[in-house]
N, C-alpha and C positions, 0 to 999 in steps of 0.2 A: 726301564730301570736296568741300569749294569752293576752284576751280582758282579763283586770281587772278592776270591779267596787266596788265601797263603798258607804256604806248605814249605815246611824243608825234607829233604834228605840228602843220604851219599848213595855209593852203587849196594849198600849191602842193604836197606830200605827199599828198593825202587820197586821191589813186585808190593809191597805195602803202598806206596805212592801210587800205584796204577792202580788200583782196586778205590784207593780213598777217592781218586780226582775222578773215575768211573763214578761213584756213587756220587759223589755233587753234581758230576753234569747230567747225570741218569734225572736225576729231581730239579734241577735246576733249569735246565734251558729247556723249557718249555715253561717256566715263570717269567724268566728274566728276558730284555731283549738280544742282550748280550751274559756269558761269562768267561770272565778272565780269572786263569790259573797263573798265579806267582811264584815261582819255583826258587828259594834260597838252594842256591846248588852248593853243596857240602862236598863234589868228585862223583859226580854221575856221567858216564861217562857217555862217550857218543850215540855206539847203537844205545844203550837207554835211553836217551835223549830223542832219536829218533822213532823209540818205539812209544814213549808218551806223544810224541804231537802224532804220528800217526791215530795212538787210539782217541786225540784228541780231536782230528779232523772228521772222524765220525761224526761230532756233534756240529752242526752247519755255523750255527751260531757261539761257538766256543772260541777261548785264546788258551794259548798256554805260554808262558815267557821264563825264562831264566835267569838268574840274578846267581854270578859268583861270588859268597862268601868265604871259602875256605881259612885263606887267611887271615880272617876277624877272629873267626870263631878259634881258633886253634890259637890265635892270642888271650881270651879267656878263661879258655882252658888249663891255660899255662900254670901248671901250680896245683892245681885242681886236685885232690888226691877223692875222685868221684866214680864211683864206677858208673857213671850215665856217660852217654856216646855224647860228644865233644857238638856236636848236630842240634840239641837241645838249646845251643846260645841263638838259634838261627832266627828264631820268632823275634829277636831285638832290633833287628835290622828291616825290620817291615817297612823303614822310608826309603828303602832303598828302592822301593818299585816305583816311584816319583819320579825316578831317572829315565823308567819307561815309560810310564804314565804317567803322563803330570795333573790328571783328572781327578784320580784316584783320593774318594773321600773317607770313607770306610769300609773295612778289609776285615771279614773273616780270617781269621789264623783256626787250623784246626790240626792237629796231630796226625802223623801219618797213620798212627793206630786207630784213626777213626772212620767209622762209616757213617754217611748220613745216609738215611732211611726215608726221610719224609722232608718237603721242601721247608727252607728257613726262610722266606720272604721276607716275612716279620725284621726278623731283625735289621733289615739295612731301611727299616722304615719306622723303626722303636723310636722312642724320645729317650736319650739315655742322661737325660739329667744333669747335664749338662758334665758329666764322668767321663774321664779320657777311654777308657778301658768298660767293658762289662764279660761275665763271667759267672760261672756254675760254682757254689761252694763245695770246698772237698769232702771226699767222704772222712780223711785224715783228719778234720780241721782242726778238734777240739787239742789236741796233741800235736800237732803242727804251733799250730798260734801260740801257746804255752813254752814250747821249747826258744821261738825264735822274740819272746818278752811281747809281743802283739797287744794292743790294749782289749779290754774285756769287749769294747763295742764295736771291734774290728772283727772282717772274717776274711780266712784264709781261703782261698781260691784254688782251682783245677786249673793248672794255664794251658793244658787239652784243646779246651776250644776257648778263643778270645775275640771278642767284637770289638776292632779298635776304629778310633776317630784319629786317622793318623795328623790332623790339622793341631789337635790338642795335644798327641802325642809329644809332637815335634816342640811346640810351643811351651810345653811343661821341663825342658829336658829329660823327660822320662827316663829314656834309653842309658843317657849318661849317671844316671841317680843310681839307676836298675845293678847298672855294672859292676860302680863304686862300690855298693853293698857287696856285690858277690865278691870282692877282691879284699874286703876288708874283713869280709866275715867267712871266708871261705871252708876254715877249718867246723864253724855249725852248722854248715848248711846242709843239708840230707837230699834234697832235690832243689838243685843251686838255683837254675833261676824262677822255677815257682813261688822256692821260699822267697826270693827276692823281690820279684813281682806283687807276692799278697804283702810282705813285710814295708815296702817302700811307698806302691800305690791303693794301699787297702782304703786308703778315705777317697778313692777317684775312681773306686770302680763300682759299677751298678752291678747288685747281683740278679740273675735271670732264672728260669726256672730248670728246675734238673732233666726236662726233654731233651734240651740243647746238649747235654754231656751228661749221658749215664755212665756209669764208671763201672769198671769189673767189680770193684769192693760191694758194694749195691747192691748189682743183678745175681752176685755171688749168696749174697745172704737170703735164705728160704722168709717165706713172710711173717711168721714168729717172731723170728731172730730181730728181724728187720724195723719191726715196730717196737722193740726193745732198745735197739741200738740206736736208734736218730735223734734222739732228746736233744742231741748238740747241734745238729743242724739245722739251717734256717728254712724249714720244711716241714708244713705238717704231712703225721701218715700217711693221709689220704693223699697228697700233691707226691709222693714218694710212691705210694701204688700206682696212682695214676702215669707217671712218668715211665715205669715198668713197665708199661706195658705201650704205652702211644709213643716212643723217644724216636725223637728225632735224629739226634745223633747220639750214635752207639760208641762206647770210648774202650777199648780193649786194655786197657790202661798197663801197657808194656810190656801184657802176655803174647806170646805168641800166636796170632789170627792163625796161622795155617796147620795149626795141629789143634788134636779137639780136646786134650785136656788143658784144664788153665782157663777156659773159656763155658760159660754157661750155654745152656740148649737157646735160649733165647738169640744171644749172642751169634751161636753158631749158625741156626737159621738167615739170621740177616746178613753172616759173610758170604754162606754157600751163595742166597741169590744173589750176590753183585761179585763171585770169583764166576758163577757160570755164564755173566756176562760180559767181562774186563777181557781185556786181549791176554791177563794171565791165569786165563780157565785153564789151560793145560799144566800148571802148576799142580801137585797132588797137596793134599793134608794127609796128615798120619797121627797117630798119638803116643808116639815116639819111643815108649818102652810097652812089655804087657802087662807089667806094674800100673802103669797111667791110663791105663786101659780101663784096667777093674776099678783101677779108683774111680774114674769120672764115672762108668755105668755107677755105681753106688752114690753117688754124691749128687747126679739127675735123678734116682729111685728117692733118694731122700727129700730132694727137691719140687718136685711130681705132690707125693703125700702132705709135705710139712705145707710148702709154698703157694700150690695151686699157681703156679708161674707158666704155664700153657695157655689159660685161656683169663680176662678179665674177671 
C-alpha cells in the first residue's frame, strides 16, 4: 500500500509542516510500503525546502514533492475581506499532484496544525460510500450549518483533515463548485473554504469518527462541560470520550502548537514528543506572556479535577 498525504504551506508555516510530515512518516512508514508527501507550496522557500526532504530522507521509504500554487490561491483570495492566511484555498488544488503522480487515488489532506499520533491505515482502505470526500463533523456545526441556510439533514464538517477520492473529485467538478461558492458568497463566509466545502459538498461526504480530527474546541472542554455540550453532534458521549483519549490525529485548530497556552496538556504532550524528534526540536515553546502563564496553570488545575483528562 502507498499512503498519500497533502499539506500546504508558505515560509511562515514550515516549522509547523516539519513537525506535522514528522509525525505521519513517524506512524506511517512502517504501515505502508511507501509514503508520499504533497506539498501545495504557498513561497517556502529553498533552505526550507531542503530542510523538509532532508528530514524526509530519514524515512527510507518516504517521498516528499512540491506543487506551486501561489498564484491560484492569491486569485481566490482576491476580494476576500478574511482574516485566515490566503494558504487555506491550497487543499482545492489536490489534482494537482496527478501532474506528479498519475497513480495517485486517495490522498489524505491534513492541516499543518495537525499531528498524527497513531497510524491511519484504515482509512485508505475504508469503503467511503461511494462519497467524493470524508471527514470529522465540527465541533462549530450546529451554528456554522444554520448561518450558511445548510438543510436540517446535512452536517457541517472540519476540512482539518479530509479523505479524498481524487478520481470522484475531479469527475464531480467539486473544486470548480467549491470556488464559485466562496466567490459568490464571500461576504458570509466566516472560514471560506470549510464553509464552502461542508455548504456545497455536505450530501458527498462520508462522516468518520472524531479520532481522525480531534479539535482544540473538544480536548478544551473538561468532561462535564463536554457531555453537555455535544447534543449537536453526530456523536454519542461515549464515542467523544473515547476519541479523547485514543486520537489519532490531534488538530490544534489554529492555536499556536509552539507555545503552551491555547493548547490543552493533552494536546501539548503529543507536540513535545514529535518537536523532540523533528529536525525542529531546537525550536523553543514559551507561553508568551506571565498573564498566559497563570492562566493555563489554572485552566489544567480546573481540568485535572472537573475532566479527569490525564488518564481513561
Amino acid at each position: 500500500m502507498t499512503a498519500d498525504f497533502l499539506l500546504v504551506s508558505d515560509n511562515n508555516y514550515v516549522k509547523n509542516l516539519g513537525i506535522c510530515t514528522y509525525s505521519i512518516m513517524h506512524n506511517m512508514c512502517g504501515e505502508a510500503e511507501k509514503v508520499r508527501l504533497f506539498i501545495m507550496d504557498c513561497g517556502i522557500d529553498a533552505e526550507n525546502r531542503k530542510r523538509l526532504e532532508a528530514q524526509t530522507a530519514k524515512f527510507c521509504n518516504a517521498e516528499i514533492h512540491f506543487c506551486g500554487i501561489s498564484r491560484r490561491v492569491a486569485d481566490i483570495a482576491s476580494g476576500m475581506n478574511s482574516p485566515w492566511h490566503r494558504s487555506i484555498y491550497g487543499r482545492l488544488f489536490a489534482a494537482d499532484i496527478l501532474k506528479i503522480c498519475p497513480d495517485v487515488s486517495r490522498v489524505i489532506y491534513m492541516d499543518c496544525d495537525t499531528l498524527m499520533d497513531k497510524p491511519v491505515t484504515e482509512l485508505f482502505n475504508m469503503d467511503m460510500q461511494g462519497k467524493c470526500l470524508a471527514a470529522v463533523a465540527d465541533a462549530d456545526e450546529d451554528h456554522r450549518k444554520d448561518a450558511l441556510g445548510m438543510p436540517v439533514e446535512s452536517v457541517y464538517i472540519n476540512s482539518g483533515v479530509l479523505v479524498i477520492d481524487l478520481p470522484a473529485l475531479i469527475a464531480r467538478n467539486a473544486v470548480n463548485r467549491i470556488i464559485e461558492y466562496i466567490r459568490t458568497y464571500r461576504e458570509a463566509l466566516q472560514y471560506p473554504d470549510q464553509d464552502a466545502i461542508s455548504a456545497v459538498m455536505w450530501d458527498d461526504i462520508l462522516i468518520i469518527p472524531l479520532t481522525y480530527n480531534m479539535m482544540w474546541m473538544i480536548c478544551d472542554s473538561d468532561i462535564p462541560k463536554l457531555v453537555r455540550n455535544i447534543s449537536h453532534l453526530p456523536y454519542t458521549a461515549e464515542e467523544v470520550k473515547f476519541a479523547l483519549h485514543n486520537m489519532k490525529i490531534c488538530h490544534y485548530s489554529g492555536h499556536d502548537m509552539w507555545t503552551f497556552y491555547g493548547i490543552t496538556p493533552i494536546q501539548a504532550r503529543i507536540f513535545e514528543k514529535y518537536r523532540r524528534l523533528c529536525d525542529w526540536h531546537d525550536e523553543k515553546r514559551s507561553f508568551e506572556t506571565p498573564v498566559k502563564f497563570v492562566l493555563w496553570c489554572l485552566k489544567s488545575v480546573k481540568r485535572f479535577f472537573l475532566g479527569d483528562l490525564f488518564s481513561q
